[in-house]
Backbone as CSV, one residue per row, in Angstrom:
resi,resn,N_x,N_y,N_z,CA_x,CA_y,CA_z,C_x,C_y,C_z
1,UNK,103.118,101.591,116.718,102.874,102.058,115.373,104.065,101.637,114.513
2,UNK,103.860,101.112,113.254,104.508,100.931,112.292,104.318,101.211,111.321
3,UNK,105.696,101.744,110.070,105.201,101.962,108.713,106.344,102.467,108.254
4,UNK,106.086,102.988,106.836,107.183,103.607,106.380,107.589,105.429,105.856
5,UNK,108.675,105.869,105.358,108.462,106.979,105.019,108.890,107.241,103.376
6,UNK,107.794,107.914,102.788,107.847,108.167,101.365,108.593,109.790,101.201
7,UNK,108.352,109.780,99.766,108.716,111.186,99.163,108.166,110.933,98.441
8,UNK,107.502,111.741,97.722,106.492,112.116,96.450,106.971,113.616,95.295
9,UNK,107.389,112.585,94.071,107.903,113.534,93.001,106.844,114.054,92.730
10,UNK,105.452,113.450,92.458,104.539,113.740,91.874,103.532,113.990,93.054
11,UNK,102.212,114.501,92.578,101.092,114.757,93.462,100.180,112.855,93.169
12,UNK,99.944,112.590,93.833,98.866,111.293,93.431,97.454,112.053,94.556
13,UNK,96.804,110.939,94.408,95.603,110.771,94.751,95.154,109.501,95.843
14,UNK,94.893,109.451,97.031,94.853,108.056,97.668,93.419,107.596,97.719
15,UNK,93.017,106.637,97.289,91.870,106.345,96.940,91.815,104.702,98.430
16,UNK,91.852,103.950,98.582,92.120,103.104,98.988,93.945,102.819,99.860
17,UNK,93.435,101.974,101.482,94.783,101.696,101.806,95.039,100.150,102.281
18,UNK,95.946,99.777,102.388,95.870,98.258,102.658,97.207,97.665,103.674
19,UNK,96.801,96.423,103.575,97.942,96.086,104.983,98.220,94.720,104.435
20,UNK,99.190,94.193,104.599,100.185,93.031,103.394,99.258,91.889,104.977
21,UNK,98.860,90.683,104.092,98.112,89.761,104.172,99.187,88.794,103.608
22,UNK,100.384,88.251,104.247,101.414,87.004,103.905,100.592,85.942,103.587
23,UNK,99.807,85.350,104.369,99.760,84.163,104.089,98.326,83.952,103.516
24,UNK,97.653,85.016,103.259,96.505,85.207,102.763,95.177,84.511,103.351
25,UNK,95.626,84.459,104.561,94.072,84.084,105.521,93.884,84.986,106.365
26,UNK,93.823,86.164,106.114,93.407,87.074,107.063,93.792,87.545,107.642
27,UNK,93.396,88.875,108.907,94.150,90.154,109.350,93.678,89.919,110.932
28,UNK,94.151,89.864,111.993,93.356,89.123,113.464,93.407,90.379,113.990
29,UNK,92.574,90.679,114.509,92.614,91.665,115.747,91.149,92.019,115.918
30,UNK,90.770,91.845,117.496,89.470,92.177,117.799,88.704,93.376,116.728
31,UNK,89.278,94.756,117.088,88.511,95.808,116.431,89.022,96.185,115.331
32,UNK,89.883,95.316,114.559,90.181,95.546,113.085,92.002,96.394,112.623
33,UNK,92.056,96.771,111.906,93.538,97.538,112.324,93.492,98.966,111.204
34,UNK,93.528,100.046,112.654,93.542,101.393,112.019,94.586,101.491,111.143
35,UNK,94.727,101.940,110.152,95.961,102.213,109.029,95.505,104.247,108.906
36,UNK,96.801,104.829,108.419,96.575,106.076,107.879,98.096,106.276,107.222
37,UNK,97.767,107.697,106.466,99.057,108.381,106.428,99.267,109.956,107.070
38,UNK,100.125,110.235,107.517,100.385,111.395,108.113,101.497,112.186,107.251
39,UNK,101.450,113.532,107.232,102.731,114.051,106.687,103.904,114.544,108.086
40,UNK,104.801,115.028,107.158,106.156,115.225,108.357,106.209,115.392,109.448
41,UNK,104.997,116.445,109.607,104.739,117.164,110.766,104.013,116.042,112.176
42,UNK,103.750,115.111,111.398,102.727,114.247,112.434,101.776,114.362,112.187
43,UNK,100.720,114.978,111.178,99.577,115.609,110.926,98.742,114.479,110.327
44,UNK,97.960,113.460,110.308,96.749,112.465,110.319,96.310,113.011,108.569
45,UNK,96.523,112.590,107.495,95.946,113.143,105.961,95.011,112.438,105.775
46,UNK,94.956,110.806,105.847,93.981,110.291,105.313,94.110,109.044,106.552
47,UNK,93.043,108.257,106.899,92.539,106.831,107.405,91.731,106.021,107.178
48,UNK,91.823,104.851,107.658,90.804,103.787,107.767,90.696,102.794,108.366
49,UNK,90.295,101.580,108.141,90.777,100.716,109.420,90.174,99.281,108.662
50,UNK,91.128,98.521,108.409,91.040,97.632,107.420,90.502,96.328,108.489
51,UNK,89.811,95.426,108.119,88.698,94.760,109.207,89.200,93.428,109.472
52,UNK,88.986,93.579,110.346,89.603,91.478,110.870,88.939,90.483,109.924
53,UNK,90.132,89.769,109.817,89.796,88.420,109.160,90.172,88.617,107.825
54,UNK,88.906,88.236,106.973,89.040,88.432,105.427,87.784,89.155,104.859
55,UNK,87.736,90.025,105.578,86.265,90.581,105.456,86.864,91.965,104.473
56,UNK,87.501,92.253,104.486,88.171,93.360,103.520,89.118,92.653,102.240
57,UNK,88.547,93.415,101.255,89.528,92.799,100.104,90.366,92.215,99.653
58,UNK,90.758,91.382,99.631,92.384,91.019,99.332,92.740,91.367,97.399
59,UNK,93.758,92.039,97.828,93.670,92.653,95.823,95.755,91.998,96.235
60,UNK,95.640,91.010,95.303,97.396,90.730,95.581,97.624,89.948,96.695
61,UNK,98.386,90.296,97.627,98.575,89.736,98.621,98.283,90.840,100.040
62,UNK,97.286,92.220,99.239,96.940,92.910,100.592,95.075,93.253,100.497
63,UNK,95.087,93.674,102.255,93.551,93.769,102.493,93.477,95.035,102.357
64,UNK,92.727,95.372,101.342,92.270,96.731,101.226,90.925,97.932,101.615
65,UNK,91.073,98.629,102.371,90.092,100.009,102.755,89.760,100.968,101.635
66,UNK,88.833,101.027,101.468,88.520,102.273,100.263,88.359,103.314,101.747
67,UNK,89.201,104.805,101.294,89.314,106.125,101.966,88.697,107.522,101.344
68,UNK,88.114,108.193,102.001,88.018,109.155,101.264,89.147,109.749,100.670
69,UNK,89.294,109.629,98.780,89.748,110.098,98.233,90.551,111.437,98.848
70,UNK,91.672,111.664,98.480,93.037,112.644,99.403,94.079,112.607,97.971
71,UNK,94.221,113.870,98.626,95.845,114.405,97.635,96.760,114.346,97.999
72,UNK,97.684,114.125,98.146,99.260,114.121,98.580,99.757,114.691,97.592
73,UNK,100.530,115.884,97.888,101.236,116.660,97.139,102.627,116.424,97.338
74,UNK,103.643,116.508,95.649,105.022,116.328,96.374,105.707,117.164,97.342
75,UNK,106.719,116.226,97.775,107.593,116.188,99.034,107.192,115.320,100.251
């Protein structure tokens, strides 16, 4: 598992998640690649699983999952 850790001044809303696409041909892996966010505790808030290849969005230079809409509240 990889990723990073935030702080949140504000509350947002996660609508969509994505995974950086460098060279912009696509994401390889047989069954696609689970993405989520968890809070401090280890606790699973939101997921999805963004799909091999180029079969998921590219918005920029990432492939994007639409998620069920989630709150993240600050901290």
């Amino acid at each position: 598992m990889q990723g990073w850790e935030f702080t949140l001044a504000n509350s947002i809303q996660v609508v969509d998640l994505a995974l950086y696409d460098n060279n912009l041909n696509g994401l390889f892996s047989p069954n696609g690649h689970p993405i989520g966010v968890w809070d401090s505790n280890g606790n699973l808030l939101v997921q999805g699983t963004v799909q091999t290849g180029t079969a998921s969005p590219l918005v920029g230079k990432w492939r994007e999952v639409p998620v069920t809409p989630t709150i993240l509240g600050p901290g």
